[in-house]
N, C-alpha and C positions, 0 to 999 in steps of 0.2 A: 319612325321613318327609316326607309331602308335606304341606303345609298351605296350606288356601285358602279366600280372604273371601269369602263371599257377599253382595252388595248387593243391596238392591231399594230404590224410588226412583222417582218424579216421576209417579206414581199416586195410592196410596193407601199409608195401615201402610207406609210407610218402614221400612226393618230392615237390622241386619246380622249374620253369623253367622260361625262361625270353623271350621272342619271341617278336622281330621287322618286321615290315612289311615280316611277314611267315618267317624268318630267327630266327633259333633259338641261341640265341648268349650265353646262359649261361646254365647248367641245373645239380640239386643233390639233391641227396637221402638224407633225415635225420639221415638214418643207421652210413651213414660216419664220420657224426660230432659226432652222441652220442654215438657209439657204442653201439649199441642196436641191434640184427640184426633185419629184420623188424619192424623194429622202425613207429608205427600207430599214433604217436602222434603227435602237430600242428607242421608242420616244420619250425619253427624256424630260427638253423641254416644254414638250405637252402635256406630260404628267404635273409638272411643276406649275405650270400654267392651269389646269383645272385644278387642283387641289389651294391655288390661291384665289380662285374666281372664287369658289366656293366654300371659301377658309373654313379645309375639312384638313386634317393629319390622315396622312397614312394609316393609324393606327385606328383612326373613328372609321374606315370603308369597312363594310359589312362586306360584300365579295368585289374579290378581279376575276373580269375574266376578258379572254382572247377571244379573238374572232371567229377561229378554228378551231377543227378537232386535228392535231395530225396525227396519229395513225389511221382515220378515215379517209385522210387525203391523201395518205402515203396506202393503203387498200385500194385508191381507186388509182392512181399513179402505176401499183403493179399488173393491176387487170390488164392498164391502158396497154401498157406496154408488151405483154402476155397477146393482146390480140392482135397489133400490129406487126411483131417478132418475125424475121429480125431485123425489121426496117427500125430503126428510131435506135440502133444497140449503140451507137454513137451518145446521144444523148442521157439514156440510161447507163452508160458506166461512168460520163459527169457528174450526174446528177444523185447517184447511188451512196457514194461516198461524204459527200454533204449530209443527204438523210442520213444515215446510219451514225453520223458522227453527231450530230447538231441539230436538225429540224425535230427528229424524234422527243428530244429531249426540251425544247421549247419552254415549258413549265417548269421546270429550273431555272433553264436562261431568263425567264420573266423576273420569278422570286429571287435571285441571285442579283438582280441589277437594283429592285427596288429596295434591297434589305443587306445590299454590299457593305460591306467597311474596308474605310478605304484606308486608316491611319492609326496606330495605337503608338504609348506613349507606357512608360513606368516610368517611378521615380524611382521605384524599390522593388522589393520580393513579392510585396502584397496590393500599394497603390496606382494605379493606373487609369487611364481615360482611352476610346475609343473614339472614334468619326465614322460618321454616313454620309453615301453621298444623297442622303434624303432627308437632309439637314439635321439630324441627331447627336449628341455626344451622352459617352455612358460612362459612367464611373464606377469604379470596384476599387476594394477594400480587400480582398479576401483573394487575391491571386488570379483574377478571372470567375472565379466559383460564382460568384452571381454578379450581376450588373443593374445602378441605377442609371434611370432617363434622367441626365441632368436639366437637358435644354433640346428643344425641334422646335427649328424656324425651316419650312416646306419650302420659302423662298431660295435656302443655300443648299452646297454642296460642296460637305465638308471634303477637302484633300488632305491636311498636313493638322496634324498637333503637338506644341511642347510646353513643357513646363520650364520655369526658370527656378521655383522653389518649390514649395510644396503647396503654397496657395497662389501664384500669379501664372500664369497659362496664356497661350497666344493658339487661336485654331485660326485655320486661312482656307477660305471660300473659294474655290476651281471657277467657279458662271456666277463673276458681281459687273457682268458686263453693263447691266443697266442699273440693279440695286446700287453697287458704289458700296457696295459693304464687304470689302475686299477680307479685313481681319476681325476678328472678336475675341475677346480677351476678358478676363477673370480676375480679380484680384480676392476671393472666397472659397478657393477649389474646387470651383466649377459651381457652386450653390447658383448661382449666377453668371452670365456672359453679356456684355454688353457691344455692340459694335465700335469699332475703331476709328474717328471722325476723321474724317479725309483731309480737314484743318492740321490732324498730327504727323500727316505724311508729306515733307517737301519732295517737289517734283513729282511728276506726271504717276496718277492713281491707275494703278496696274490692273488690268483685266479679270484673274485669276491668279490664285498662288497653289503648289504642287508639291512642295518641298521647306521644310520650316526645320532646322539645326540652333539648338541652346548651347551657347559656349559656356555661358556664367551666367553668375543673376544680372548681367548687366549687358550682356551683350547676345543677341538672337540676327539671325541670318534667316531670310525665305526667298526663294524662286518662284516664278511659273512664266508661262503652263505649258500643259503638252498643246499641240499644233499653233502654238503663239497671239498672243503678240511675249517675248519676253524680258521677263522683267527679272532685275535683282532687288532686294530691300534691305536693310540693315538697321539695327537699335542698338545704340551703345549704352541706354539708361532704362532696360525696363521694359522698353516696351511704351514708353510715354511719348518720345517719338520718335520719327522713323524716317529715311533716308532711301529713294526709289531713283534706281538706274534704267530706263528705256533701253536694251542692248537690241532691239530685234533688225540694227541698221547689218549687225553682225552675225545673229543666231536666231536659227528659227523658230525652236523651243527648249524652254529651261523647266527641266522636271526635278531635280533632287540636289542637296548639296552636302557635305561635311568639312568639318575646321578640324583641324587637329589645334587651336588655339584660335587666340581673335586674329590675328594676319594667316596662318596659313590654313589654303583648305583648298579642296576641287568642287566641282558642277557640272553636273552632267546633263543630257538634251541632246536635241539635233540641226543638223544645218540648216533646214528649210523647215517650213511650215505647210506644204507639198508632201504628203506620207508620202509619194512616190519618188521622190527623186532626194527624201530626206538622208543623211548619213550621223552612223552613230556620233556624239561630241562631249569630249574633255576640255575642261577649260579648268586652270589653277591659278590662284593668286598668290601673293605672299605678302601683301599688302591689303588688309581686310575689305578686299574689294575695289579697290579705287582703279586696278587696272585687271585684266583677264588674258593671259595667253591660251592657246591651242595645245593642249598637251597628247591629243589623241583626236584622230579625226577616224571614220573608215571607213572600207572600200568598197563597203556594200549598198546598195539603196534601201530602201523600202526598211531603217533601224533607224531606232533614237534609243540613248541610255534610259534607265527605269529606277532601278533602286539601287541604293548604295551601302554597302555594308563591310567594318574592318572587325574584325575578329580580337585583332591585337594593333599594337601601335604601324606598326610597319606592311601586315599583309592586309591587302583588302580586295572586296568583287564588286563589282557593277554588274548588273543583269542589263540585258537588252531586250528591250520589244521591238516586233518585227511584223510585218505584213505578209501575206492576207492572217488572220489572228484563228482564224478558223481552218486552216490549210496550212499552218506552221509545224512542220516533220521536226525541225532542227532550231534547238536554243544556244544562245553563245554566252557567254558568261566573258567577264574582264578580268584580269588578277592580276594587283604590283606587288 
C-alpha cells in the first residue's frame, strides 16, 4: 500500500490530506485548528491531524507532495507580467522579492518545518537528546555522530528538553491544547517516556511549554508558549510534581527561561499575544518564582524574546524574534 500527504500552503486554505492507494482516508483545513479564516500558513495542525486519523508516523509516508510547481508558476508570473509591461510594475517589484527570497524555495520550507528540531540538550561532551516538532526525540552517544529514535508520539510537539541526571529527563509539548499532555518525562534515558498526569501538576494545566531550565536534580523551571496563553511551572523534587502559575492576566507570552540558582533567574516573552502590537519582555525573579518584575520591556512592536544564552556567569544574550519573518533585514540581540 502506498500512502501519501498532500500539502497545500503559502497561499491561501492551507490543508493537508492523507491518500492510500487513491482512497482518500483523512483530509483538513488549517482554518479549523487556528481559527484564522483562510489560514496560508504551514499546516501544521492538519498534518497532525491526518497523520493521527490515520495512525501513520511521518516516517511510514511513502511521498509528500505540494500542490504546485513553483518555478512553473513563477514562469508564467514573468510571462504575465513581460506582456502587460509596464502596467502591473507596481505589483511586480512587491511581489519579486518575496519569490526570489521564499516562494522559489518552498521545498525546503516544507521539509524544514516537518523534520525541524526544535530543542537539544547534553549532559556531557558525548550524551545528548534532541526534539521535534513532529513529535520525536533522538538520542546520541557519540557527540551527535549518529542519532537514535528514542520515542514519536505524531500527536506532540516537541519545544523544550532537560535532563536533571543522566537517567531522569522532562521534554514539554508547545500544542497539548486538547491532548492535556503538557510534559513527558523519563526516568531510563529516554528508553522510555511516559506522559505527565495532570493529577501531578497543582493549578491550572498550561496550554503549551517553550522553555524547560534544570537547576539540580531536584529542581526544574518551564515556560510557555509563544502567542499565549502564559504559563510558568516549577518542581522542586524531580519532577514528581509540579507547581503552574497562569500569568497571562500580565504577559502575553513566555518563551525561555534561566536561573543562575533555584531563586534567581530571568524569562523572557512578549507583552501581548497580538504579534502586532506585541513588545519584547524581561521579567526576573529572586524568589524562585513566587513573584516576577519587569526588568526590560521595548519599544519596538511586532518582537518578543527567543532564546537565551550566558556564555559565563555574568554576560549573557537574548535574541529576539521579529515580524513579518520573511521580510526581516534587521536582528537585534540583548547583552547584560
Amino acid at each position: 500500500m502506498t500512502s501519501i500527504l498532500g500539502l497545500s500552503a503559502f497561499y491561501h486554505d492551507s490543508a493537508a490530506a492523507m491518500v492510500r492507494d487513491g482512497k482518500i482516508l483523512a483530509a483538513a483545513q488549517e482554518e479549523r485548528f487556528s481559527r484564522k479564516k483562510h489560514d496560508s500558513s504551514y499546516p501544521f495542525h492538519a498534518v497532525e491531524f491526518v497523520l493521527k486519523e490515520t495512525k501513520l508516523k511521518l516516517s511510514e509516508v511513502d511521498y509528500i507532495v505540494f500542490y504546485e510547481k513553483p518555478f512553473l508558476k513563477f514562469e508564467r508570473l514573468l510571462e504575465t507580467y513581460l506582456a502587460f509591461a509596464p502596467k502591473g510594475f507596481k505589483s511586480f517589484s512587491m511581489s519579486m522579492p518575496i519569490w526570489l527570497r521564499e516562494k522559489l524555495f518552498q521545498k525546503k520550507i516544507l521539509f524544514d518545518e516537518l523534520k525541524k528540531h526544535d530543542d537539544i540538550y547534553f549532559r556531557n561532551d558525548t550524551t545528548g537528546w534532541l526534539v521535534t516538532r513532529s513529535g520525536q526525540i533522538f538520542y546520541t552517544s557519540d557527540g551527535g555522530t549518529s542519532w537514535l529514535e528514542q520515542m514519536h508520539d505524531s500527536t506532540a510537539f516537541f519545544r523544550c528538553i532537560g535532563f536533571l541526571d543522566d537517567f531522569n529527563g522532562i521534554a514539554g509539548n508547545l500544542k497539548a491544547d486538547t491532548s492535556g499532555k503538557i510534559l513527558y518525562r523519563t526516568e531510563n534515558k529516554g528508553l522510555s517516556w511516559n506522559v505527565v498526569d495532570s493529577s501531578a501538576i497543582s493549578g491550572e494545566i498550561p496550554k503549551g511549554m517553550c522553555g524547560i531550565f534544570v537547576v539540580d536534580s531536584s529542581t526544574v523551571y518551564a515556560c510557555g508558549r509563544v502567542f499565549g496563553p502564559a504559563f510558568f511551572i516549577r518542581s522542586f523534587d524531580g519532577g514528581d510534581t509540579w507547581e503552574s502559575f497562569n500569568m497571562s492576566d500580565s504577559v502575553g507570552m513566555l518563551i525561555d527561561l534561566y536561573f543562575w540558582d533555584v531563586n534567581h533567574g530571568i524569562m523572557i516573552g512578549g507583552s501581548e499575544t497580538d504579534t502586532d502590537s506585541c513588545r519584547m519582555l524581561i521579567l526576573y525573579t529572586e524568589n524562585a518564582g513566587d513573584s516576577w518584575e519587569t526588568v526590560y520591556l521595548g519599544d519596538r512592536v511586532q518582537e518578543w524574546g527567543w532564546k537565551i544564552s550566558f556564555p559565563s556567569e555574568t554576560i549573557g544574550y537574548v535574541s529576539i524574534q521579529k515580524l513579518p519573518f520573511t521580510d526581516a533585514t534587521t536582528e537585534y540581540f540583548l547583552k547584560t
